[in-house]
C-alpha positions as CSV (number, residue, x, y, z in Angstrom):
1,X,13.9,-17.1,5.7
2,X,11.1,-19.7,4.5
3,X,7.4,-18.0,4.7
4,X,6.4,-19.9,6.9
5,X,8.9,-18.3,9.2
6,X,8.2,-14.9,8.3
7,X,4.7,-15.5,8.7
8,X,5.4,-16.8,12.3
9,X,7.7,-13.6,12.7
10,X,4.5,-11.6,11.9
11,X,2.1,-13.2,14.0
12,X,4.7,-13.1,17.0
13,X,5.3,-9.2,16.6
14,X,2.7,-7.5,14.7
15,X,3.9,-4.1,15.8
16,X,7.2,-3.9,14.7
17,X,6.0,-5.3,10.9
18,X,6.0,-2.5,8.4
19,X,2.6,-2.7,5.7
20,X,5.3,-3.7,2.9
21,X,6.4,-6.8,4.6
22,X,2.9,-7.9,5.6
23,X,1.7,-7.2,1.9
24,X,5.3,-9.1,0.2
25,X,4.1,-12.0,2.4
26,X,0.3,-11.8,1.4
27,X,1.7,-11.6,-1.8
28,X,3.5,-15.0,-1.6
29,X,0.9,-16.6,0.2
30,X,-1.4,-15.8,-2.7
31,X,-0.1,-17.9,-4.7
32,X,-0.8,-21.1,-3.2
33,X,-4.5,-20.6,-3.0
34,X,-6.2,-23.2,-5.4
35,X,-9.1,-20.7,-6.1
36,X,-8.4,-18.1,-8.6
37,X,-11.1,-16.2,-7.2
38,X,-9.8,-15.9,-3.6
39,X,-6.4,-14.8,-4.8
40,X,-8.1,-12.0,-7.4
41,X,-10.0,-11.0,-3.7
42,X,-6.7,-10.8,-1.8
43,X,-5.1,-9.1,-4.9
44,X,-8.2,-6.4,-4.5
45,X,-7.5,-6.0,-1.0
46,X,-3.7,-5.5,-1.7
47,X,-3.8,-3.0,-3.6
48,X,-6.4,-1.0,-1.1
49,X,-3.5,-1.5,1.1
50,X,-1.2,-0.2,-1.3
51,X,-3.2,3.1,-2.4
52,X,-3.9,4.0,1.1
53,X,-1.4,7.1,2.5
54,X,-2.1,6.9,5.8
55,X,-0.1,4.6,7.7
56,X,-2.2,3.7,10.3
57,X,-4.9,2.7,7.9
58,X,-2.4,0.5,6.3
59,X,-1.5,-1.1,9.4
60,X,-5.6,-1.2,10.7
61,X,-6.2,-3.6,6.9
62,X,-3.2,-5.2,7.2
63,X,-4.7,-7.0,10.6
64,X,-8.2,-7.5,8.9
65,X,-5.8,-10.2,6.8
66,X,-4.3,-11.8,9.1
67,X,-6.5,-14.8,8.5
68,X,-4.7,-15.7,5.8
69,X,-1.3,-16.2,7.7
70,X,-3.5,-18.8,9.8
71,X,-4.7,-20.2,7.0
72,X,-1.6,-20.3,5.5
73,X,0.0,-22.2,8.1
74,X,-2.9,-24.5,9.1
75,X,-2.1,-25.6,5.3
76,X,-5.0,-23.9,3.5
């Protein structure tokens, strides 16, 4: 599936995404930002993501990014 599919499939049904495919995507995503210093900030937030145990938290920082699948698809 190309990203910008999956990002679509994100977008479409938040809900059902678990915080590992949101972050694989973010991760993929990352890597066409121009900036080195925007893609060190998404790292950052990332791995906030990543150290968090509680689920819902996960989920709750996961939507605070969703900017970036807009972006993303709007061509950055």
């Amino acid at each position: 599936m190309s990203l910008e599919n999956e990002i679509k499939n994100i977008l479409n049904d938040f809900e059902s995404a678990t915080p590992e495919t949101i972050i694989d995507v973010l991760n993929q995503i990352k890597l066409h930002f121009k900036s080195a210093l925007i893609s060190e900030y998404l790292q950052g937030k990332i791995q906030k993501i990543r150290d968090s145990d509680d689920e819902q938290e996960k989920m709750k920082q996961c939507k605070a990014l969703l900017p970036y699948f807009d972006w993303y698809l709007q061509g950055l």
